[in-house]
PDB file of N, CA, C and O in Angstrom:
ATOM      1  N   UNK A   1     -26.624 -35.171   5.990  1.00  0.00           N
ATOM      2  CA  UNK A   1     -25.575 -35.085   6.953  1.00  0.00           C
ATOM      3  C   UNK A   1     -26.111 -35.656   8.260  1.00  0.00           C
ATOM      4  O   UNK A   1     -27.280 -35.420   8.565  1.00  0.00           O
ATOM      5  N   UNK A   2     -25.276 -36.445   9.110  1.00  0.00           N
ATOM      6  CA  UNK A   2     -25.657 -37.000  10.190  1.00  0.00           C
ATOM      7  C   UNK A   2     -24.479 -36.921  11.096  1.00  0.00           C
ATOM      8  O   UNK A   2     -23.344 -37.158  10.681  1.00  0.00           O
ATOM      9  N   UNK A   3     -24.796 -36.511  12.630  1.00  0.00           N
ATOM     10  CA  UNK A   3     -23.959 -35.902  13.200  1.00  0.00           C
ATOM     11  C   UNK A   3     -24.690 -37.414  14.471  1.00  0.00           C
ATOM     12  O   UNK A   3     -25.876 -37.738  14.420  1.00  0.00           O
ATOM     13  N   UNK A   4     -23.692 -38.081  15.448  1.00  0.00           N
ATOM     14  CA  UNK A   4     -23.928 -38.954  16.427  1.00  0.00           C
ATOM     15  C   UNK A   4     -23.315 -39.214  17.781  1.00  0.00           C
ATOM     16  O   UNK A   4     -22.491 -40.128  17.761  1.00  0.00           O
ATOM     17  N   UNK A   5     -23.500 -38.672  18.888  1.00  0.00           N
ATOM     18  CA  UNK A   5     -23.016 -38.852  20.047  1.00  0.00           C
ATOM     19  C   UNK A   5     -23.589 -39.970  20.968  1.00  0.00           C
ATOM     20  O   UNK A   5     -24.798 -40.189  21.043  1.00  0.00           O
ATOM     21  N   UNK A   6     -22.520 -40.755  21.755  1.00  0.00           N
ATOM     22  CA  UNK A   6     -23.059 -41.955  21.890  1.00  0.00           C
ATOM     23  C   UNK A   6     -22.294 -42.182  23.502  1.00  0.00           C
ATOM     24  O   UNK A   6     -21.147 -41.736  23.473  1.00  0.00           O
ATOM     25  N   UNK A   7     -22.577 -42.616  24.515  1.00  0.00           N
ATOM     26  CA  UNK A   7     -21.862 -42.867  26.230  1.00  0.00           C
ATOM     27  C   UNK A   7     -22.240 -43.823  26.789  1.00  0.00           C
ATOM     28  O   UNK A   7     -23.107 -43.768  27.661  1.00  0.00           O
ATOM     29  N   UNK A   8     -21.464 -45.297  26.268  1.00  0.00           N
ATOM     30  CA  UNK A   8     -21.990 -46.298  27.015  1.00  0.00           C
ATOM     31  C   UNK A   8     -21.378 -47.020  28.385  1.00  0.00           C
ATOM     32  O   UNK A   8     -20.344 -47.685  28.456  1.00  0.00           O
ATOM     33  N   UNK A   9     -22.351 -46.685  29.495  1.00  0.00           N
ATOM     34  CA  UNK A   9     -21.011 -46.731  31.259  1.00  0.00           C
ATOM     35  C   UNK A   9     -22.438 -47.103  31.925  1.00  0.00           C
ATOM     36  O   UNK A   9     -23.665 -47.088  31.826  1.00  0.00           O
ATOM     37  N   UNK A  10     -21.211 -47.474  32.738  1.00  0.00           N
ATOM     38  CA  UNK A  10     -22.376 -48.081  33.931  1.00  0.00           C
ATOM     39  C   UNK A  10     -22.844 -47.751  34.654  1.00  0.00           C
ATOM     40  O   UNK A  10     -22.940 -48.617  35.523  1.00  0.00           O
ATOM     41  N   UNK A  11     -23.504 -46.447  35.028  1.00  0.00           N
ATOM     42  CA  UNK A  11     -24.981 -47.505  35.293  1.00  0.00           C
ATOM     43  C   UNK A  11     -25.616 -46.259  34.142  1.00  0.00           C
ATOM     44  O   UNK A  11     -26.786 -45.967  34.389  1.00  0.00           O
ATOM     45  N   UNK A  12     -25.297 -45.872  33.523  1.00  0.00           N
ATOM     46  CA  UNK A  12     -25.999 -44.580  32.638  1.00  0.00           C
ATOM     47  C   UNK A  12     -25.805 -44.477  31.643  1.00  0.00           C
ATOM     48  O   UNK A  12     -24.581 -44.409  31.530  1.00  0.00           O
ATOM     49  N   UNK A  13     -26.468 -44.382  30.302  1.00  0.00           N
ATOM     50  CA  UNK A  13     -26.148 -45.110  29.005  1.00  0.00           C
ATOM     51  C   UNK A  13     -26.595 -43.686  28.284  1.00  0.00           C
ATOM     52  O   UNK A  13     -27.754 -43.445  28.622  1.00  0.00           O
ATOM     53  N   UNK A  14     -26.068 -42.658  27.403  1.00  0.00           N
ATOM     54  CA  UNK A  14     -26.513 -41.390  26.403  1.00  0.00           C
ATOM     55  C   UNK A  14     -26.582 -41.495  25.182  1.00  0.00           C
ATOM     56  O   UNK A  14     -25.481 -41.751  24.694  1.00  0.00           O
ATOM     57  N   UNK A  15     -27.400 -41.411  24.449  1.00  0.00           N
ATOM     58  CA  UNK A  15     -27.293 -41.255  23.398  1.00  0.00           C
ATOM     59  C   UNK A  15     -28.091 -40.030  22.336  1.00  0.00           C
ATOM     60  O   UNK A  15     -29.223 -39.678  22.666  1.00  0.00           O
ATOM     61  N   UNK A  16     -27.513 -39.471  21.188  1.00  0.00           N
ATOM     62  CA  UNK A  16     -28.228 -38.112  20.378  1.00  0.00           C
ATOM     63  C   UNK A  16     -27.502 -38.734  19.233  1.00  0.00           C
ATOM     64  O   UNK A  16     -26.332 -39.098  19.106  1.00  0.00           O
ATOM     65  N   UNK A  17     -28.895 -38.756  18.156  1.00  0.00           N
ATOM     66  CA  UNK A  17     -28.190 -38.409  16.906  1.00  0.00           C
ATOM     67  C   UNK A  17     -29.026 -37.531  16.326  1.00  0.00           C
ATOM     68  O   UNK A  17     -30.232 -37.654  16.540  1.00  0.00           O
ATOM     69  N   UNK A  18     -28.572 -36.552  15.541  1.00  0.00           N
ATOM     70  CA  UNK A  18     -29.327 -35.878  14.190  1.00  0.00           C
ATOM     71  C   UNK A  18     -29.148 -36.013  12.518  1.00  0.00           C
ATOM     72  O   UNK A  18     -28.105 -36.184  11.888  1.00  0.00           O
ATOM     73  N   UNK A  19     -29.999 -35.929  12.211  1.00  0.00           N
ATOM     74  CA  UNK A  19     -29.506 -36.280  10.670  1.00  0.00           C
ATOM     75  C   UNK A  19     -30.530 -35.137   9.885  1.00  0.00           C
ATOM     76  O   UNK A  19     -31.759 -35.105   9.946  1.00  0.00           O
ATOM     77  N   UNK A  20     -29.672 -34.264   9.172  1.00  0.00           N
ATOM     78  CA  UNK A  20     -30.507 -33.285   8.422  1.00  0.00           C
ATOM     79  C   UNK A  20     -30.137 -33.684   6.863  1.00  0.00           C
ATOM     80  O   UNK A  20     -29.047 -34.147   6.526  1.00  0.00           O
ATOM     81  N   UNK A  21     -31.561 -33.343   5.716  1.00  0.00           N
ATOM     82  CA  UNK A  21     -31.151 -33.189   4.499  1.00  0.00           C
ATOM     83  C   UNK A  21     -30.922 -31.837   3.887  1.00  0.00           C
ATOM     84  O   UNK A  21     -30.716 -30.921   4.684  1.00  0.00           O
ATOM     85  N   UNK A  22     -30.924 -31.573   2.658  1.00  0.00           N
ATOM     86  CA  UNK A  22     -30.786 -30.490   2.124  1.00  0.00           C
ATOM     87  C   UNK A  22     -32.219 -30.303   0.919  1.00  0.00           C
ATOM     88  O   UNK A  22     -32.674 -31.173   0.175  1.00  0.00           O
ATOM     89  N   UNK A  23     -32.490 -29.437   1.015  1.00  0.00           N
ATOM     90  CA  UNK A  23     -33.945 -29.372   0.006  1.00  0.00           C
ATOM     91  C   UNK A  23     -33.496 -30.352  -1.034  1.00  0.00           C
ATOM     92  O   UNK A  23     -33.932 -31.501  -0.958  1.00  0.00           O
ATOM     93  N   UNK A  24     -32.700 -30.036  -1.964  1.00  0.00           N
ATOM     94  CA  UNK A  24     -32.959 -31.085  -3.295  1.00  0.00           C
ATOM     95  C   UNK A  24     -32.567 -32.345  -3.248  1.00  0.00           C
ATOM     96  O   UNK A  24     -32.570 -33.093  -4.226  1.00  0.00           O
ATOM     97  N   UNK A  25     -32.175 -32.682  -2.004  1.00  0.00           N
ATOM     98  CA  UNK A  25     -32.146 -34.622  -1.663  1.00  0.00           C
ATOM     99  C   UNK A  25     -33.208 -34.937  -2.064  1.00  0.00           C
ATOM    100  O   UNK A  25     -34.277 -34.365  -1.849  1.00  0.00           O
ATOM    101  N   UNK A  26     -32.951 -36.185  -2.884  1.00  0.00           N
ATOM    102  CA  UNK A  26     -33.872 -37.093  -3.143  1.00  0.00           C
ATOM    103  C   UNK A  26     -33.453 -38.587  -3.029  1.00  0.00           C
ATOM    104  O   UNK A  26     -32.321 -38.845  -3.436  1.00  0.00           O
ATOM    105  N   UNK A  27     -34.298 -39.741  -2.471  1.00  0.00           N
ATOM    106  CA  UNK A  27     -34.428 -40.685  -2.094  1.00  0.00           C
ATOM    107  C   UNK A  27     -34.556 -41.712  -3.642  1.00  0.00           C
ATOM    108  O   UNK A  27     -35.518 -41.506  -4.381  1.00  0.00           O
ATOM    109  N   UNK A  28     -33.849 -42.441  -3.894  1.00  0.00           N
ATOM    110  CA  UNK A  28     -34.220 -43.299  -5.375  1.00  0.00           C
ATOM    111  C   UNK A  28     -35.033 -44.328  -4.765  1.00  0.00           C
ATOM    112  O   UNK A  28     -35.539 -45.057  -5.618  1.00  0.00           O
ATOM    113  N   UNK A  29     -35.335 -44.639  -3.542  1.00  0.00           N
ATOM    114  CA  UNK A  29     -35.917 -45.817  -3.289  1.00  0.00           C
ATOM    115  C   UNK A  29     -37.488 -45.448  -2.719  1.00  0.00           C
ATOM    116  O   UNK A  29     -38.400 -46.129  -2.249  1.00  0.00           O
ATOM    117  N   UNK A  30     -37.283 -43.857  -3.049  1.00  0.00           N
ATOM    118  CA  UNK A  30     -39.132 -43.452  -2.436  1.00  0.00           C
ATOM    119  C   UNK A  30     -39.968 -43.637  -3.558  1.00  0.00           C
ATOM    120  O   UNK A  30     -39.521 -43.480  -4.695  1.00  0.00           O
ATOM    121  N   UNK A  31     -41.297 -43.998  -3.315  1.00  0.00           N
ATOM    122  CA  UNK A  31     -42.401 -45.047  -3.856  1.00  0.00           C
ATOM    123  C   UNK A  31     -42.741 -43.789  -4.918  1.00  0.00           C
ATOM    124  O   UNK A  31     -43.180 -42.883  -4.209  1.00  0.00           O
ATOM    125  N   UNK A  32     -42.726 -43.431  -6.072  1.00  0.00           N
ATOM    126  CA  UNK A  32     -43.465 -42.753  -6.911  1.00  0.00           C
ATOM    127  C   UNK A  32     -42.911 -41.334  -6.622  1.00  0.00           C
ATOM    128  O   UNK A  32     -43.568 -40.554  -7.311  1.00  0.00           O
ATOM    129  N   UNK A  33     -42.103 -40.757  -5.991  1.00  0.00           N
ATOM    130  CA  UNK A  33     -41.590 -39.243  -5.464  1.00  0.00           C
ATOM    131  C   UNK A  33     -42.006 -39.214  -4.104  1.00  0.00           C
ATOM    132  O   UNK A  33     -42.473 -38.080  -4.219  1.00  0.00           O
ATOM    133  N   UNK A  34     -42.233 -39.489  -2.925  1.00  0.00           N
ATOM    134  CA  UNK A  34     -42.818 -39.726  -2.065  1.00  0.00           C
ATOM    135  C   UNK A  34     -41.634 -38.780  -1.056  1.00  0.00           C
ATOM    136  O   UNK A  34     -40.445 -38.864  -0.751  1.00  0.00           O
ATOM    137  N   UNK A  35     -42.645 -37.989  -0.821  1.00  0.00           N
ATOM    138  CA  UNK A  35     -41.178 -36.924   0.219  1.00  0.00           C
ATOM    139  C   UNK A  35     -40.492 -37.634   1.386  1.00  0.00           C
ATOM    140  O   UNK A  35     -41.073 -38.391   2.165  1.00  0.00           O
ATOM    141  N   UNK A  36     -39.305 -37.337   1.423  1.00  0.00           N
ATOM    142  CA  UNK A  36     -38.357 -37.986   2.700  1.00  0.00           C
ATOM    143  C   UNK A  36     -38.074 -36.969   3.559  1.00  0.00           C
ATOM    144  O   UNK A  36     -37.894 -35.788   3.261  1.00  0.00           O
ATOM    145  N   UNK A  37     -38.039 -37.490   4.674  1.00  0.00           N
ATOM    146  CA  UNK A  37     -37.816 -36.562   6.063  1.00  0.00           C
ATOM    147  C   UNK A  37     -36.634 -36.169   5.988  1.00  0.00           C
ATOM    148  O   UNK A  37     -35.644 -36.845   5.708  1.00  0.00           O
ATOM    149  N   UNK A  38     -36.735 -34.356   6.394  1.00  0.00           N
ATOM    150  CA  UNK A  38     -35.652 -33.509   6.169  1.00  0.00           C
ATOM    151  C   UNK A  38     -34.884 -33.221   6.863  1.00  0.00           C
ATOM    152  O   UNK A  38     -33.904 -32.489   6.724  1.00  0.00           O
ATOM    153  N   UNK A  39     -35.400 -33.989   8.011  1.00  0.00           N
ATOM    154  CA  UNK A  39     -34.848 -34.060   9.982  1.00  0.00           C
ATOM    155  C   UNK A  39     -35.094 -34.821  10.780  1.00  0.00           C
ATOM    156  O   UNK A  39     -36.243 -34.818  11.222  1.00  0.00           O
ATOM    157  N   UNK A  40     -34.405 -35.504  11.143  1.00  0.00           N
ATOM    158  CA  UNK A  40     -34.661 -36.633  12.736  1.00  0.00           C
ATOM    159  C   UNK A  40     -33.677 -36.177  13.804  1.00  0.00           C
ATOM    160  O   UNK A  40     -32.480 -35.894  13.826  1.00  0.00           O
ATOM    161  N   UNK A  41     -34.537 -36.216  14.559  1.00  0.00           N
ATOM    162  CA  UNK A  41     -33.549 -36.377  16.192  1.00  0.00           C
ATOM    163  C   UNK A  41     -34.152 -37.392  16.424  1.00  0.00           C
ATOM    164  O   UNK A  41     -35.152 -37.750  15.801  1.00  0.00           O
ATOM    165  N   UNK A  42     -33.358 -38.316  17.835  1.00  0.00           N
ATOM    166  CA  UNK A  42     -33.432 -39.246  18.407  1.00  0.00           C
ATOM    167  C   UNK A  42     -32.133 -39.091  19.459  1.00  0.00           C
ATOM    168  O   UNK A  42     -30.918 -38.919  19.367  1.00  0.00           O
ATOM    169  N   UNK A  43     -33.290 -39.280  20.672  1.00  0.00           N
ATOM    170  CA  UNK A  43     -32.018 -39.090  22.193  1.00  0.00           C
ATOM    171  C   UNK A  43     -32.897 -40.102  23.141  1.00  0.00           C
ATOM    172  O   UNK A  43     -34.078 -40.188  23.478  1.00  0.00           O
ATOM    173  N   UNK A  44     -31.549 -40.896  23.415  1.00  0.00           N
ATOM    174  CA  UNK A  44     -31.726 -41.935  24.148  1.00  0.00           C
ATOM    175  C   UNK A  44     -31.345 -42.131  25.749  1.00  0.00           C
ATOM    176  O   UNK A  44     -30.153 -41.889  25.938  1.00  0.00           O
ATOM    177  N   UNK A  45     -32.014 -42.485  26.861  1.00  0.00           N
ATOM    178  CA  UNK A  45     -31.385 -42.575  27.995  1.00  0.00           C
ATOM    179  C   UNK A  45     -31.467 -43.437  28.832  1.00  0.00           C
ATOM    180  O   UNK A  45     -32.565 -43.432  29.387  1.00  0.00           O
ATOM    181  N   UNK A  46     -30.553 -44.448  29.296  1.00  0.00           N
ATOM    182  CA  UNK A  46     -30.931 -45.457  29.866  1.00  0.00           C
ATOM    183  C   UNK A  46     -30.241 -45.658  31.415  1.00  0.00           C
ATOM    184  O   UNK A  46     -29.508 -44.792  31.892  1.00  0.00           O
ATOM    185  N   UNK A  47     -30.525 -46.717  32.017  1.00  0.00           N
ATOM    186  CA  UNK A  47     -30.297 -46.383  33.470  1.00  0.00           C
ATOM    187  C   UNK A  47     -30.299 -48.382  33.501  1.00  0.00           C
ATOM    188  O   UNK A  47     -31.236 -49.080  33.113  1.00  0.00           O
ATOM    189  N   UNK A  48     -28.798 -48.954  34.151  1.00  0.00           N
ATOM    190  CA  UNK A  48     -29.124 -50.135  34.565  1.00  0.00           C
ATOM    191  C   UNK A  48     -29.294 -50.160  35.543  1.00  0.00           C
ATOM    192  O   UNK A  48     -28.709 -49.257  36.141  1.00  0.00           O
ATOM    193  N   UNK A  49     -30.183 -51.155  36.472  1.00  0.00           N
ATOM    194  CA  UNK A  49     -31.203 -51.409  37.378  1.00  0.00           C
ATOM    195  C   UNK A  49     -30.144 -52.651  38.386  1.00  0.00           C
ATOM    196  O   UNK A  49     -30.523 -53.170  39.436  1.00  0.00           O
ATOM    197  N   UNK A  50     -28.429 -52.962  37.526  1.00  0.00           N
ATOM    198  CA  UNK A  50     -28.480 -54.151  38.180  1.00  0.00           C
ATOM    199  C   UNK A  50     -29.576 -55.561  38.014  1.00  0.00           C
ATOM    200  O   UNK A  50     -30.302 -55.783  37.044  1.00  0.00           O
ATOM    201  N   UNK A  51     -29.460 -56.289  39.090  1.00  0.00           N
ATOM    202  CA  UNK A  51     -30.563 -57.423  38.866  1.00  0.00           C
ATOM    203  C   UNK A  51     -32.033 -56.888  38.987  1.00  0.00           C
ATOM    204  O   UNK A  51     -32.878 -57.778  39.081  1.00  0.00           O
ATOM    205  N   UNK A  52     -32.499 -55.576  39.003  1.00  0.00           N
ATOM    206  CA  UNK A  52     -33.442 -55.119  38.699  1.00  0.00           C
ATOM    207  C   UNK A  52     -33.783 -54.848  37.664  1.00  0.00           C
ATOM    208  O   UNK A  52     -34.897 -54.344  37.522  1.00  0.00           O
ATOM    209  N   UNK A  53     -32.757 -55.140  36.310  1.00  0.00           N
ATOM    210  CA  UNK A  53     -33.230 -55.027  35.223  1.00  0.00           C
ATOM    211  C   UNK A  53     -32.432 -53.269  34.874  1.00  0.00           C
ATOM    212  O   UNK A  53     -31.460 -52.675  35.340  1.00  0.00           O
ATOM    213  N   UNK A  54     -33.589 -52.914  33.708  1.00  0.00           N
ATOM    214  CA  UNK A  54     -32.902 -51.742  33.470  1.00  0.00           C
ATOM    215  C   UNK A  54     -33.964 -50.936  33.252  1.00  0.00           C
ATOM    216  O   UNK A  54     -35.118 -51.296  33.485  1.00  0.00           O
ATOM    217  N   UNK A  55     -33.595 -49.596  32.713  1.00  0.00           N
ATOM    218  CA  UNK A  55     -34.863 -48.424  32.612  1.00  0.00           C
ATOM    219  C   UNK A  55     -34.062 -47.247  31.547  1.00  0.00           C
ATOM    220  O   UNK A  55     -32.992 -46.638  31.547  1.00  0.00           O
ATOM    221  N   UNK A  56     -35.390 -47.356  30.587  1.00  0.00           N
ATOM    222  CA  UNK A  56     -34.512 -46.390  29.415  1.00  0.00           C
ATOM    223  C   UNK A  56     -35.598 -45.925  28.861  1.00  0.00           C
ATOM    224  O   UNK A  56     -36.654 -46.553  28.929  1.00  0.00           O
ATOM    225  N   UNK A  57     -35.475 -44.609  28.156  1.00  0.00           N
ATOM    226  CA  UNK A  57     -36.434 -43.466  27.844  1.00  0.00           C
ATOM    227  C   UNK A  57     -35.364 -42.842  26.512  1.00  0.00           C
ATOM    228  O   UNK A  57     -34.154 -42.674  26.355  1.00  0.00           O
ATOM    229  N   UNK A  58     -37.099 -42.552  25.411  1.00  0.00           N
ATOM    230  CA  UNK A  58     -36.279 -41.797  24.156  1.00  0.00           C
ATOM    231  C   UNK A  58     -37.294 -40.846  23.714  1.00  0.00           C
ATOM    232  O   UNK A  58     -38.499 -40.963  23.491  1.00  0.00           O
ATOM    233  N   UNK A  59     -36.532 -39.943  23.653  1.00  0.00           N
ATOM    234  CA  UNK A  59     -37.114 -39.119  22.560  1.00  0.00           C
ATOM    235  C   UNK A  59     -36.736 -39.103  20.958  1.00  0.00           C
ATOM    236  O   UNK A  59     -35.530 -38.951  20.761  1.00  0.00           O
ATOM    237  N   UNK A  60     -37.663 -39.250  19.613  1.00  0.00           N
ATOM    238  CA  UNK A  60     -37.859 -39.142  18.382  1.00  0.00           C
ATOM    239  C   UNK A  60     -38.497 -38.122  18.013  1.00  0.00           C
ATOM    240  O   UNK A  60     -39.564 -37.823  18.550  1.00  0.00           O
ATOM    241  N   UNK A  61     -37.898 -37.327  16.923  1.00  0.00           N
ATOM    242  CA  UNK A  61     -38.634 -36.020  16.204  1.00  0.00           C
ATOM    243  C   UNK A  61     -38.399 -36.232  14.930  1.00  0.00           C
ATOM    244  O   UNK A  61     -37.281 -36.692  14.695  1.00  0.00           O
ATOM    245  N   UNK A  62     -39.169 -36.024  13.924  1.00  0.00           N
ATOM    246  CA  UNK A  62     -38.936 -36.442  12.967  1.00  0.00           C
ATOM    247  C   UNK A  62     -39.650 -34.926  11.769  1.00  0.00           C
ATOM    248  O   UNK A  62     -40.821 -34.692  12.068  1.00  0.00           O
ATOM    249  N   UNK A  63     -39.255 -34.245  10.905  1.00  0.00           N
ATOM    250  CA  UNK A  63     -39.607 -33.777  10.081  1.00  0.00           C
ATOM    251  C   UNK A  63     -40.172 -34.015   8.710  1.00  0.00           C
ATOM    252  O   UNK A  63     -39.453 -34.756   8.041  1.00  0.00           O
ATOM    253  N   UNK A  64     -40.961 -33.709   8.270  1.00  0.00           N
ATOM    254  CA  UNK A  64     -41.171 -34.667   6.791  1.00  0.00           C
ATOM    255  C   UNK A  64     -42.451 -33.786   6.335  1.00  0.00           C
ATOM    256  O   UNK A  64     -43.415 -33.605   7.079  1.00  0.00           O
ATOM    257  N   UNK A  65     -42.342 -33.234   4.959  1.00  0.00           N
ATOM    258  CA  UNK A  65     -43.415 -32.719   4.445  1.00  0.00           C
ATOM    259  C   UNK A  65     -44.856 -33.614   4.371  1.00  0.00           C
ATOM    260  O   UNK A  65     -45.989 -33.134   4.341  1.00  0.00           O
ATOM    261  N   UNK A  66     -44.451 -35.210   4.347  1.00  0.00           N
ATOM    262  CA  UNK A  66     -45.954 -36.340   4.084  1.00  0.00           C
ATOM    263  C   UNK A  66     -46.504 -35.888   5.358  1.00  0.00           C
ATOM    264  O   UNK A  66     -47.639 -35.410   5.371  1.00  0.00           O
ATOM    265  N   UNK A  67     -45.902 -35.976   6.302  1.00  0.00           N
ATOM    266  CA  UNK A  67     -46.820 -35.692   7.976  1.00  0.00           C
ATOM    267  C   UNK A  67     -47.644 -34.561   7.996  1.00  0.00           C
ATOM    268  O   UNK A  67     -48.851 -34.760   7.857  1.00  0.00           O
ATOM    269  N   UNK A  68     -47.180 -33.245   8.162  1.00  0.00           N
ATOM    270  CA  UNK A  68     -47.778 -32.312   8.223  1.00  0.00           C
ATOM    271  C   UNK A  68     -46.979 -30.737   7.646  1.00  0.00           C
ATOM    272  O   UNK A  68     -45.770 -30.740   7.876  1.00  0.00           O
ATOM    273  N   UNK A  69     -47.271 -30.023   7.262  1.00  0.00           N
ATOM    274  CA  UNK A  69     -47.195 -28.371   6.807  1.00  0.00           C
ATOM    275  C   UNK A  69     -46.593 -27.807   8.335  1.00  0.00           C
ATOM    276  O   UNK A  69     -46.721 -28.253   9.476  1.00  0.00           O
ATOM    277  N   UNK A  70     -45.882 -26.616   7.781  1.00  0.00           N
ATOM    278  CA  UNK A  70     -45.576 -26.096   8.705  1.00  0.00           C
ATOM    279  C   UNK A  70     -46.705 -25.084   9.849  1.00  0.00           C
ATOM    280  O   UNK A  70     -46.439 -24.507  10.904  1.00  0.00           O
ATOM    281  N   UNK A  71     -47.656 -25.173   9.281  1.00  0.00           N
ATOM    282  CA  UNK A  71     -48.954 -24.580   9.939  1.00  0.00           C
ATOM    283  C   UNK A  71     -49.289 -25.915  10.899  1.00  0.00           C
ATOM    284  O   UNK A  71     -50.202 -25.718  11.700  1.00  0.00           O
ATOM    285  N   UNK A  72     -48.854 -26.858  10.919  1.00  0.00           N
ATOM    286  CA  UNK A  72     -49.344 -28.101  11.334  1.00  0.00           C
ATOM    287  C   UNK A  72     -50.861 -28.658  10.920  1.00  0.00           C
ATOM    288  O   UNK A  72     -51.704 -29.060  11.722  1.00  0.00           O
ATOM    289  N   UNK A  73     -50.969 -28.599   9.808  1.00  0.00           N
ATOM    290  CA  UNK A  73     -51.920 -29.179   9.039  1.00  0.00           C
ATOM    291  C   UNK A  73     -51.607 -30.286   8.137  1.00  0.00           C
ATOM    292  O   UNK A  73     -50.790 -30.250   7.217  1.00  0.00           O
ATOM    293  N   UNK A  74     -52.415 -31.381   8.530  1.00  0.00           N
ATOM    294  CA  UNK A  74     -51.748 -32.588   7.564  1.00  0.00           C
ATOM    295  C   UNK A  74     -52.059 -32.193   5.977  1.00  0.00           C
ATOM    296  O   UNK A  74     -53.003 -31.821   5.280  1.00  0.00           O
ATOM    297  N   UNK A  75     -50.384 -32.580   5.844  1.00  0.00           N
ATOM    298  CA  UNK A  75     -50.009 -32.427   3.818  1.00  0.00           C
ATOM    299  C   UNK A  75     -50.989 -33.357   3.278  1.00  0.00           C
ATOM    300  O   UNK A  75     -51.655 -34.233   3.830  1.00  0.00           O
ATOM    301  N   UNK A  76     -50.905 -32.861   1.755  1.00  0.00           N
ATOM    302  CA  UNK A  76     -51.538 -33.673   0.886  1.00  0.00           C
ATOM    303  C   UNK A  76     -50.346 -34.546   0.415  1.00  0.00           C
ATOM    304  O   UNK A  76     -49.170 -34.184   0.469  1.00  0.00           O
ATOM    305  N   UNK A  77     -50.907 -36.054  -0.177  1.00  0.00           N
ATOM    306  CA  UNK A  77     -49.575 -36.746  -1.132  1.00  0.00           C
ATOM    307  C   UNK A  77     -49.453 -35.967  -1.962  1.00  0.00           C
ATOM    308  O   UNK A  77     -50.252 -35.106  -2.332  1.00  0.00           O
ATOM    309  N   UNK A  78     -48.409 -36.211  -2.335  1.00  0.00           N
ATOM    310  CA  UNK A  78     -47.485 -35.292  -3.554  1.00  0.00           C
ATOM    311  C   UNK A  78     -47.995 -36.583  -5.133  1.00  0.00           C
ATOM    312  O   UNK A  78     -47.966 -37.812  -5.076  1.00  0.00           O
ATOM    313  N   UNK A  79     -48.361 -35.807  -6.222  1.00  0.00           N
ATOM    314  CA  UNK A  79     -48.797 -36.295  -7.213  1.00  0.00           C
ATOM    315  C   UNK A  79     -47.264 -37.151  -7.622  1.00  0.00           C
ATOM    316  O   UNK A  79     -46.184 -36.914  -7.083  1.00  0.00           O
ATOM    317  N   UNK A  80     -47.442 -37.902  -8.411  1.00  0.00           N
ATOM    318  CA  UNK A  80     -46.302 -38.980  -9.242  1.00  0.00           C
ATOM    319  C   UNK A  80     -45.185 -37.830 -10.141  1.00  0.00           C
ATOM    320  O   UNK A  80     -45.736 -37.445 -11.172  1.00  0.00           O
ATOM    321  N   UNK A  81     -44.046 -37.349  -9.985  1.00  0.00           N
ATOM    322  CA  UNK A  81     -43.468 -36.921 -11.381  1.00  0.00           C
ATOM    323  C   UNK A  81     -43.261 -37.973 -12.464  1.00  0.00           C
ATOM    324  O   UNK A  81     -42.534 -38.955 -12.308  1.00  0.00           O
ATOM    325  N   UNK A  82     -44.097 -37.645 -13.809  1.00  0.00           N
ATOM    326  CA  UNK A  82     -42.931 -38.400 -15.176  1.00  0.00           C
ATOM    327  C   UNK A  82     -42.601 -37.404 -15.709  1.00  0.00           C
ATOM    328  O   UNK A  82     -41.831 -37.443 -16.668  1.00  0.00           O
TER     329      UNK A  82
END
């Protein structure tokens, strides 16, 4: 599920999206079973500058069992299912 809010004006530009999975999603295009991220945020903010150009800042969060455990200890790969 992916939820997206988006405000594009002048001189101040917003943006948020989230996208959550559900435990038994699975990816057909991940390499051997290869876990897929169960959560992203991404929030965007920008500022035009005029002929000064512009100025924009984001934040990314991303969830995913390959990164790390919830103890924040990096996971092991997950073995191949056949």
């Amino acid at each position: 599920m992916s939820l997206a809010i988006e405000r594009n004006a002048d001189p101040v530009s917003v943006s948020l999206t989230r996208t959550q999975s559900t435990r038994n999603y699975q990816d057909i295009g991940a390499i051997q079973g290869a876990p897929v991220s169960r959560a992203a945020t991404i929030a965007t903010l920008g500022l035009n500058l005029g002929s000064g150009g512009s100025l924009s800042m984001a934040y990314a969060r991303s969830k995913s069992p390959l990164l790390f455990t919830d103890t924040g200890t990096p996971a092991a790969w997950p073995t191949a299912r056949r």
